[in-house]
Structures are given as C-alpha cells and as structure tokens.
N, CA, C and O atoms as a GROMACS GRO file, in nm:
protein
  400
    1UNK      N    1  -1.634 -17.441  -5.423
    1UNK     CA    2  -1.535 -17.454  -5.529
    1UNK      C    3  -1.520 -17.600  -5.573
    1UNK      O    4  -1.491 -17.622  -5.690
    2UNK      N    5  -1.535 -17.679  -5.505
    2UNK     CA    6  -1.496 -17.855  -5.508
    2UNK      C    7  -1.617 -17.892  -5.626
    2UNK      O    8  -1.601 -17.951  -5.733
    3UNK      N    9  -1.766 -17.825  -5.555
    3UNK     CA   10  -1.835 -17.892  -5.670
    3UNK      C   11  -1.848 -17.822  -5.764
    3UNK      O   12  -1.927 -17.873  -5.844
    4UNK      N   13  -1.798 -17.702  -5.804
    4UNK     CA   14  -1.783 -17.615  -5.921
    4UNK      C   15  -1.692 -17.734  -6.058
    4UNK      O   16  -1.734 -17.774  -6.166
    5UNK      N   17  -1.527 -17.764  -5.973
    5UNK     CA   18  -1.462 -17.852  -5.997
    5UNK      C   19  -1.520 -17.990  -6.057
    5UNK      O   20  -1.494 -18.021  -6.173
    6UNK      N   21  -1.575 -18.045  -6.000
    6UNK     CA   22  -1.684 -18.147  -5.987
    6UNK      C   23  -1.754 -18.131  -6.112
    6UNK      O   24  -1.750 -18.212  -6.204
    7UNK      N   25  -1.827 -18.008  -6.111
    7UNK     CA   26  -1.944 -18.051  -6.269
    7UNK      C   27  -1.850 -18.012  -6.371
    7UNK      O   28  -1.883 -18.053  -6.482
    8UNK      N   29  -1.727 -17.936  -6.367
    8UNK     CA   30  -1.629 -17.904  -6.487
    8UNK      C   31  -1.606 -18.063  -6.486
    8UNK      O   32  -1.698 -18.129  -6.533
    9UNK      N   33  -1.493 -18.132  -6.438
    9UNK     CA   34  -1.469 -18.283  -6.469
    9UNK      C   35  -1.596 -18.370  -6.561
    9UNK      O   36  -1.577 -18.437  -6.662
   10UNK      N   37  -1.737 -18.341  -6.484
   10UNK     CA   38  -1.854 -18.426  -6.581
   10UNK      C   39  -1.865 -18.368  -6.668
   10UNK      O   40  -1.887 -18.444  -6.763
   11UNK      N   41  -1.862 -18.231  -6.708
   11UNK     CA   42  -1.910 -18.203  -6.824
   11UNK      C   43  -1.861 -18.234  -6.923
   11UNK      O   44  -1.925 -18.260  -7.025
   12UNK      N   45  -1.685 -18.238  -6.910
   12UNK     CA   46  -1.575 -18.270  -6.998
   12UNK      C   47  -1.577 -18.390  -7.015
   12UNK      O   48  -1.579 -18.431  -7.132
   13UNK      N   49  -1.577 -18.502  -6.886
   13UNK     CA   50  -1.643 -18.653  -6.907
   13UNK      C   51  -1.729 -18.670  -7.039
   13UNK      O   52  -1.692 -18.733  -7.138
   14UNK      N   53  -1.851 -18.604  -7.023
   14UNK     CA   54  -1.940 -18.625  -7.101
   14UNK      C   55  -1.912 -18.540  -7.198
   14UNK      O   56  -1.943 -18.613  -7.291
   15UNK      N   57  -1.872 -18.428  -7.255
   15UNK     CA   58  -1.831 -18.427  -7.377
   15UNK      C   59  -1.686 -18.506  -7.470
   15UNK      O   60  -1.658 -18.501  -7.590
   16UNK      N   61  -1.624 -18.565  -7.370
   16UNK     CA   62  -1.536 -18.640  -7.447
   16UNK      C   63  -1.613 -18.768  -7.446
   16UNK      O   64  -1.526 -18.840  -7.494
   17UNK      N   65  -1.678 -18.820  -7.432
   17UNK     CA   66  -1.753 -18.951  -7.448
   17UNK      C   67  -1.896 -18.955  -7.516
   17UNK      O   68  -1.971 -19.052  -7.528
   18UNK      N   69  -1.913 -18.824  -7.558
   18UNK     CA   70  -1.991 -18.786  -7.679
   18UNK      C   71  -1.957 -18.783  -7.813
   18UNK      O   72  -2.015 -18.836  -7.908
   19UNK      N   73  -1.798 -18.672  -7.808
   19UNK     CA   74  -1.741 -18.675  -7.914
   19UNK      C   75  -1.714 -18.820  -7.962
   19UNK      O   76  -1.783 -18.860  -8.055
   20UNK      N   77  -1.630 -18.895  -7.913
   20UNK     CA   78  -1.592 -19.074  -7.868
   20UNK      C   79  -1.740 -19.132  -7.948
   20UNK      O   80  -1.715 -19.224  -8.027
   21UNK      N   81  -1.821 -19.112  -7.944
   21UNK     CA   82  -1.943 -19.171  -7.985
   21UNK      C   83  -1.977 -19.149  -8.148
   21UNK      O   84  -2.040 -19.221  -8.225
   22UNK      N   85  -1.912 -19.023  -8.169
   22UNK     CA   86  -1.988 -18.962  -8.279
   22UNK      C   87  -1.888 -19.021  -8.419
   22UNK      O   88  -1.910 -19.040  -8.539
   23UNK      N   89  -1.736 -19.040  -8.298
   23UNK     CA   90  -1.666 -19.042  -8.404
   23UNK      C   91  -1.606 -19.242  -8.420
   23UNK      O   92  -1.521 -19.312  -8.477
   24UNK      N   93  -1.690 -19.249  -8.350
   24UNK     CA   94  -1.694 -19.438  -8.376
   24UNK      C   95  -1.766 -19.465  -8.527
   24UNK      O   96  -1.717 -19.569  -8.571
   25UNK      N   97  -1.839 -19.423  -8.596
   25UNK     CA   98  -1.854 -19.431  -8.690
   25UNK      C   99  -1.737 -19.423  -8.818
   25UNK      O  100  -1.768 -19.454  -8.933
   26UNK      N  101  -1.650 -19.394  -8.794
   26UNK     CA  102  -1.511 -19.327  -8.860
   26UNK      C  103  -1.446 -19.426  -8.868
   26UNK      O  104  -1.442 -19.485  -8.760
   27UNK      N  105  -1.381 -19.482  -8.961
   27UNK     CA  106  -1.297 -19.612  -8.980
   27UNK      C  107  -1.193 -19.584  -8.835
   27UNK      O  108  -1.155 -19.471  -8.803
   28UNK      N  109  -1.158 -19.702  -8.763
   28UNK     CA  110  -1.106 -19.710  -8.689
   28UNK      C  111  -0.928 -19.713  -8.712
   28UNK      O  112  -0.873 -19.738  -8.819
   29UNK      N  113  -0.883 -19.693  -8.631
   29UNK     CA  114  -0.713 -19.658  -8.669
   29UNK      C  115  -0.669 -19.803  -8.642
   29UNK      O  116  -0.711 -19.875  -8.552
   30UNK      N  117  -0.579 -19.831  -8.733
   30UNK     CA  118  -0.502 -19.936  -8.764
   30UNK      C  119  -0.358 -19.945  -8.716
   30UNK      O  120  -0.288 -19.864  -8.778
   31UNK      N  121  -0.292 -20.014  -8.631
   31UNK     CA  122  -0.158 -20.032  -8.674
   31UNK      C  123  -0.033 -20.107  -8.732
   31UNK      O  124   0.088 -20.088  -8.742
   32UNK      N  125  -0.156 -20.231  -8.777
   32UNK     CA  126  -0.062 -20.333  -8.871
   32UNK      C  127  -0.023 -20.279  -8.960
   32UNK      O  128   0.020 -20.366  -9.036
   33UNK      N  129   0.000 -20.130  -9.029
   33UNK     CA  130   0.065 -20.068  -9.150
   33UNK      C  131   0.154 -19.990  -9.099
   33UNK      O  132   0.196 -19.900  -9.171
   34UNK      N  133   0.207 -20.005  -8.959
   34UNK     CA  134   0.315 -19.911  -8.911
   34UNK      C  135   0.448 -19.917  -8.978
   34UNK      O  136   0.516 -19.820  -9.014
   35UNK      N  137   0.479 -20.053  -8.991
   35UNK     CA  138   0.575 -20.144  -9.052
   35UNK      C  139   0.710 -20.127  -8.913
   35UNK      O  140   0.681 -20.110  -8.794
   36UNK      N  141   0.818 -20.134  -8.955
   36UNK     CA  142   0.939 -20.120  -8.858
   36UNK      C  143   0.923 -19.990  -8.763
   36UNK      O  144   0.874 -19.880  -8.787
   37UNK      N  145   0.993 -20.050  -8.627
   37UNK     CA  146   0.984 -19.934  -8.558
   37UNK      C  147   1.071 -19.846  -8.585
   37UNK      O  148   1.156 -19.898  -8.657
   38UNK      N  149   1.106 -19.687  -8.557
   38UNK     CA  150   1.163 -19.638  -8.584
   38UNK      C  151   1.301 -19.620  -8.483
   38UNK      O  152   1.281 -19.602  -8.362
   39UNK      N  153   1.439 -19.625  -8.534
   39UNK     CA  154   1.545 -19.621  -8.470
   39UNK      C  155   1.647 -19.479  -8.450
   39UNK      O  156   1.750 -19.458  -8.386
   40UNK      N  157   1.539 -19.379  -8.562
   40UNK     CA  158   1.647 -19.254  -8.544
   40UNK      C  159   1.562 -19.175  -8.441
   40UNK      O  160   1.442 -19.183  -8.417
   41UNK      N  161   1.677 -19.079  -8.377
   41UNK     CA  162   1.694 -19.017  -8.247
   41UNK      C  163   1.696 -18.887  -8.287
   41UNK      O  164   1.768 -18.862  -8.383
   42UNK      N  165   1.608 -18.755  -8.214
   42UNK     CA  166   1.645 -18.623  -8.227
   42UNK      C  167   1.724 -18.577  -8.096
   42UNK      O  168   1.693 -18.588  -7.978
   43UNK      N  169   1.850 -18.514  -8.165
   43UNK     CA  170   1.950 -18.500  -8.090
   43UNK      C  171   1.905 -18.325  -8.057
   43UNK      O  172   1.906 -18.279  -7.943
   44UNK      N  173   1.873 -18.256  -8.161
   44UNK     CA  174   1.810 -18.130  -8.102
   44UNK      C  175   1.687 -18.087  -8.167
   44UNK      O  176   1.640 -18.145  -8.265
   45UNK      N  177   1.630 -17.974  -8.105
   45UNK     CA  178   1.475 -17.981  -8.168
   45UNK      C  179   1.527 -17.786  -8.152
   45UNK      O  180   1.583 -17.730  -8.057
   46UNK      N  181   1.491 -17.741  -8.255
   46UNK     CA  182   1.456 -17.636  -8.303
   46UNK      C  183   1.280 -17.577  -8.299
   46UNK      O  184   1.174 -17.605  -8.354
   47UNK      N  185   1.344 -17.459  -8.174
   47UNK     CA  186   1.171 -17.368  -8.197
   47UNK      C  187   1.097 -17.328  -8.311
   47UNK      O  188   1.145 -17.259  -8.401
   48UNK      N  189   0.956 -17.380  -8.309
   48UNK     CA  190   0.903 -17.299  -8.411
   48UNK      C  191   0.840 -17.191  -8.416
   48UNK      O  192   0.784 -17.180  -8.307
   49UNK      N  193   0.807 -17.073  -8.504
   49UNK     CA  194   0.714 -16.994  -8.508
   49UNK      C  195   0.605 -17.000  -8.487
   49UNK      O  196   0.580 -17.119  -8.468
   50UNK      N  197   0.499 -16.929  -8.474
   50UNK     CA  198   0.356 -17.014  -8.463
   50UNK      C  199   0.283 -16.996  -8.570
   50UNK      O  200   0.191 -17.076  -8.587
   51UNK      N  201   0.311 -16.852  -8.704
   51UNK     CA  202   0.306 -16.862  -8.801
   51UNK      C  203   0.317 -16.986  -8.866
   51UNK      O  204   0.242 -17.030  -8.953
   52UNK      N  205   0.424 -17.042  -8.814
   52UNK     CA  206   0.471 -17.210  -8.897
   52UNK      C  207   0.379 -17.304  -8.868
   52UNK      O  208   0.308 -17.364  -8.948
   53UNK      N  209   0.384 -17.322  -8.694
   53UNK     CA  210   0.316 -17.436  -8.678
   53UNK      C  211   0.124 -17.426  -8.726
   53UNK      O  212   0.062 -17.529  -8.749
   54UNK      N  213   0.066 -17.311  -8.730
   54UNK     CA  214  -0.054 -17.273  -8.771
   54UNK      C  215  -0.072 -17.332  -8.944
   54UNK      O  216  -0.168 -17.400  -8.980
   55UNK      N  217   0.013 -17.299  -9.012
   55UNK     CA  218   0.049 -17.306  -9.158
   55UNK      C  219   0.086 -17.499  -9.169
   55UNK      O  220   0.059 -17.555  -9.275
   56UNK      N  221   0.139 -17.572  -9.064
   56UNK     CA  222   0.134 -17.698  -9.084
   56UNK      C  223   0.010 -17.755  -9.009
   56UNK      O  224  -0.027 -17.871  -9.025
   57UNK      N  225  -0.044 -17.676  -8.934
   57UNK     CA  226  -0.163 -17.754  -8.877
   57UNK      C  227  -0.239 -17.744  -9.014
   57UNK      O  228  -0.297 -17.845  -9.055
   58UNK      N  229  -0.242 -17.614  -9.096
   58UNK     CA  230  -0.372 -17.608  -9.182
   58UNK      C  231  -0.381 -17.668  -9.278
   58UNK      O  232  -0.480 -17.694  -9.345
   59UNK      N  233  -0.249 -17.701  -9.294
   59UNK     CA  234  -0.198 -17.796  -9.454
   59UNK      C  235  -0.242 -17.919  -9.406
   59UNK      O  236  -0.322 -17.959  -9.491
   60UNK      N  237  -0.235 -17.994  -9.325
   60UNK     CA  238  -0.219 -18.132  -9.259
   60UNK      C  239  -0.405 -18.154  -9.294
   60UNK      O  240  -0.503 -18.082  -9.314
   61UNK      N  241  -0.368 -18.314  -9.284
   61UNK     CA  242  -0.552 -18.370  -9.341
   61UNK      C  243  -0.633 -18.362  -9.214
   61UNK      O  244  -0.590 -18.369  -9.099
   62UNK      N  245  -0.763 -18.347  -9.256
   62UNK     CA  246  -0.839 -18.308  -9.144
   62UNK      C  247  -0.898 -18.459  -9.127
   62UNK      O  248  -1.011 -18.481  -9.168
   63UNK      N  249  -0.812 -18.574  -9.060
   63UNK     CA  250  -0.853 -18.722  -9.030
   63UNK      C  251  -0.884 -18.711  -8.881
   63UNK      O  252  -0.834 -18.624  -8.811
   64UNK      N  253  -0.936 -18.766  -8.855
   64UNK     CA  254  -0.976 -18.813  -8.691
   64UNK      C  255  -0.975 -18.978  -8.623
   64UNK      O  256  -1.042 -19.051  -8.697
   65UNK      N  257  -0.947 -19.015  -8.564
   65UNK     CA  258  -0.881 -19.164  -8.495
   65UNK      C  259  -0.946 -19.154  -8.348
   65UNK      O  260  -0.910 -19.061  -8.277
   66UNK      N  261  -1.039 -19.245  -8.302
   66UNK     CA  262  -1.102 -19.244  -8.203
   66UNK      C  263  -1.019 -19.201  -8.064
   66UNK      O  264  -1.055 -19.132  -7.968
   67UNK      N  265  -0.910 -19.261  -8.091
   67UNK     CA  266  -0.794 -19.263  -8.012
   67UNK      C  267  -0.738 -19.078  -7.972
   67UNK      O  268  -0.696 -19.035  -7.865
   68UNK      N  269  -0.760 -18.999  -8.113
   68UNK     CA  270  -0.736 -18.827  -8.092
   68UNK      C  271  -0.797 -18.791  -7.955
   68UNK      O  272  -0.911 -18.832  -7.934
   69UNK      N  273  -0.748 -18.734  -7.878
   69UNK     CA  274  -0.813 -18.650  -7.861
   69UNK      C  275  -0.926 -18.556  -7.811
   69UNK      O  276  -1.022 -18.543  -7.734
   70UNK      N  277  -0.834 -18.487  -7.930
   70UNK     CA  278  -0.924 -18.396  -7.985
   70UNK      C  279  -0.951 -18.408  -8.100
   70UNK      O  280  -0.858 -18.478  -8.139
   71UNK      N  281  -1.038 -18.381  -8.217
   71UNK     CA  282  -1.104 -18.398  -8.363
   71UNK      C  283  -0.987 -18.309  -8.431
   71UNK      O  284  -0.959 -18.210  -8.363
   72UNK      N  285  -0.924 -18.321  -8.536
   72UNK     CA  286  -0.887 -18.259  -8.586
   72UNK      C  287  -0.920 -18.092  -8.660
   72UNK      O  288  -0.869 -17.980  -8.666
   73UNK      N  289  -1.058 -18.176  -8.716
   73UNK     CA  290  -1.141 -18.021  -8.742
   73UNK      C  291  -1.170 -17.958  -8.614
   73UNK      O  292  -1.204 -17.842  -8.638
   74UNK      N  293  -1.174 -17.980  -8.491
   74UNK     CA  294  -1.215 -17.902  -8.371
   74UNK      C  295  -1.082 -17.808  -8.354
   74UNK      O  296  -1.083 -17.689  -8.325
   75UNK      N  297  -0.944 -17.904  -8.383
   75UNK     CA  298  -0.794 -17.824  -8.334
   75UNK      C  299  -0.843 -17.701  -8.463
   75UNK      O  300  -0.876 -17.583  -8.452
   76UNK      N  301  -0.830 -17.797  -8.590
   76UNK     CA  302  -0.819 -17.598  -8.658
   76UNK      C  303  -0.913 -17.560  -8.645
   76UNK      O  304  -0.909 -17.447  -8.693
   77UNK      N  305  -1.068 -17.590  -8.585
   77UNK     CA  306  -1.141 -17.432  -8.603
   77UNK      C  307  -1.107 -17.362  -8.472
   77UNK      O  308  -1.155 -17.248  -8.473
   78UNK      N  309  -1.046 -17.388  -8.365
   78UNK     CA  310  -0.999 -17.337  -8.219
   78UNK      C  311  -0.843 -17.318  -8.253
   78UNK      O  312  -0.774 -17.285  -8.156
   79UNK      N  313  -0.783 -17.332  -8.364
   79UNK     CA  314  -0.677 -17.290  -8.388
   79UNK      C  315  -0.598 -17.131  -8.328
   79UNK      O  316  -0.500 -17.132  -8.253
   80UNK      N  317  -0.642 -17.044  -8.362
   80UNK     CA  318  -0.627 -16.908  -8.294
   80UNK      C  319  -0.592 -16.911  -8.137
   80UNK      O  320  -0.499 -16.846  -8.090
   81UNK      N  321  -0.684 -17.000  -8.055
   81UNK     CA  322  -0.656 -16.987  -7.926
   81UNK      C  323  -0.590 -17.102  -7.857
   81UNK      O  324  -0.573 -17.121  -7.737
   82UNK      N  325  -0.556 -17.179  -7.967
   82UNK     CA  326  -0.466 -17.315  -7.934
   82UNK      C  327  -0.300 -17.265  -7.986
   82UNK      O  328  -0.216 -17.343  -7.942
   83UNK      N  329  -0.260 -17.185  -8.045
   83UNK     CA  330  -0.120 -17.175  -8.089
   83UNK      C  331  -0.052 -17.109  -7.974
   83UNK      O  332   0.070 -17.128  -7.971
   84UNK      N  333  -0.107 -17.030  -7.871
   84UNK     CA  334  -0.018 -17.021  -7.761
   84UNK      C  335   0.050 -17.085  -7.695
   84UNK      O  336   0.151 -17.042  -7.640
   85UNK      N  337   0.016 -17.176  -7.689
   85UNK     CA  338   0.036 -17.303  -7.610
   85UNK      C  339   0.166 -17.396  -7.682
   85UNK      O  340   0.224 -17.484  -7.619
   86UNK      N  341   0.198 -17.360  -7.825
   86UNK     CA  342   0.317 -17.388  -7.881
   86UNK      C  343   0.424 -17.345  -7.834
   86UNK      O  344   0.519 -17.419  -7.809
   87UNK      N  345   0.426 -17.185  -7.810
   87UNK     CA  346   0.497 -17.096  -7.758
   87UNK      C  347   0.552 -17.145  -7.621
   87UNK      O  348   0.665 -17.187  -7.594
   88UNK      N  349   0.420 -17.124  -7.528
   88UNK     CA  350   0.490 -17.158  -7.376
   88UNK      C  351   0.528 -17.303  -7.384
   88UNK      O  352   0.576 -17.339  -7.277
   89UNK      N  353   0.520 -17.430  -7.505
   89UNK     CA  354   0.588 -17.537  -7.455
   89UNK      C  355   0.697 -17.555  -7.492
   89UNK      O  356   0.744 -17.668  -7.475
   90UNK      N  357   0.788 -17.437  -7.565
   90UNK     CA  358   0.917 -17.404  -7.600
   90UNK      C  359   0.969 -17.382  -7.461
   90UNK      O  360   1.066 -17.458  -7.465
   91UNK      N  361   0.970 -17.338  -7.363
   91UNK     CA  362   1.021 -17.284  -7.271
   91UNK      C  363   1.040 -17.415  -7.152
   91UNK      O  364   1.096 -17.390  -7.045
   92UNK      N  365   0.993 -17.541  -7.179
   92UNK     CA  366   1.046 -17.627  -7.098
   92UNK      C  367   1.204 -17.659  -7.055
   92UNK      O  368   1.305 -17.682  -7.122
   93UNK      N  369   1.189 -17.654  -6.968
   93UNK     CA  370   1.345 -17.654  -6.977
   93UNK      C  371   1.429 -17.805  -7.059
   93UNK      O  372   1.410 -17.925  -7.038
   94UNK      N  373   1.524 -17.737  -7.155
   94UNK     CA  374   1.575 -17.862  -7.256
   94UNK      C  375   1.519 -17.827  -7.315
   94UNK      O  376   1.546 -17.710  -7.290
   95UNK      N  377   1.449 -17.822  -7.389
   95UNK     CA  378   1.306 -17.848  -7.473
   95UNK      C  379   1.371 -17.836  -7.629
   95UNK      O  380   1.345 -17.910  -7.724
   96UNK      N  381   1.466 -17.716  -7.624
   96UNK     CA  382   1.545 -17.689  -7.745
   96UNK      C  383   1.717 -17.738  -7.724
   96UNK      O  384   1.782 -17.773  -7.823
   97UNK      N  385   1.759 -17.737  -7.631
   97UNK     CA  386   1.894 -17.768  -7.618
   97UNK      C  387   1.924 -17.872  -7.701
   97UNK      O  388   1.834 -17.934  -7.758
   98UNK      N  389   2.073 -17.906  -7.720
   98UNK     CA  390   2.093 -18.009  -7.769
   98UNK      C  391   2.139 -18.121  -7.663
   98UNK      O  392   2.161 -18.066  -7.555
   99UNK      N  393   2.162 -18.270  -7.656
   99UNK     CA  394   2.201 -18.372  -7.548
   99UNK      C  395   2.334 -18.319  -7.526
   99UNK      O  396   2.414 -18.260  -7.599
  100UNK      N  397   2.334 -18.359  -7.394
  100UNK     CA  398   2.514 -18.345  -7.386
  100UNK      C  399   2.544 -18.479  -7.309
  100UNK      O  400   2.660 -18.510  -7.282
   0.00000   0.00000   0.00000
C-alpha cells in the first residue's frame, strides 16, 4: 500500500510540474495592480446552490496564473465532478453562521 501511495504522490508531482511548465508560457500574474488592501469583513456567508456556483464558474474567464492550481479550463471541463465538493464544504462547522 505505501508504494501504491508513493507512485500516486509522483505521478501528481509530475503532473503538476508539467502542467507548471506548459503554463509558464502565459503572462505571469502580477500584483502591483492590486492597489489598497481590502478592509471589509464577512460577517456571514450564505450557502450556495450548486446550480449557482456551476453557472458562476461558467460565466467567469477561462485565465490561468502559474500560481492556480488547477487550470481554469481543467476546473470547467471536470466541472460535473468538482461541484460536490461545494456542497460538503457548506457543512463545516460555522461555515454559514453568523460571528457572535
């Protein structure tokens, strides 16, 4: 099982340091245009649908930043089996509450 473990870790090694390669060609991400940091606070966070969050992943630009990740075009074409994972991270505990 350890070295089963073992070639999963390299393979993923080496496909994230492939992807990393492919996408160095890609203007690199900047943050001298951040401008001021930001000072407002979310006091509560409201669950979303996954209808929703699927519908803002698809609208959103398909950019990539060496720094991602994951590729953007990789999240939406694995979209379908990535929106679960919206769901169960509602259930953290807090996650929706408001501060008290």
């Amino acid at each position: 099982m350890e070295s089963f473990v073992d070639d999963m870790g390299t393979f993923f090694i080496r496909k994230i340091t492939n992807l990393r390669a492919k996408l160095a060609c890609v203007d690199d991400c900047t943050y001298s245009n951040l401008g001021d940091p930001c000072v407002s606070s979310f006091e509560k966070f409201e669950p979303l649908e996954m209808e929703a969050v699927k519908h803002l992943v698809l609208e959103s630009n398909t950019k990539s930043c060496s720094l991602d990740p994951i590729p953007t075009s990789m999240v939406k074409e694995c979209l379908d089996e990535l929106l679960p994972l919206s769901e169960i991270s509602q259930y953290r505990d807090g996650a929706t509450k408001s501060k008290e």
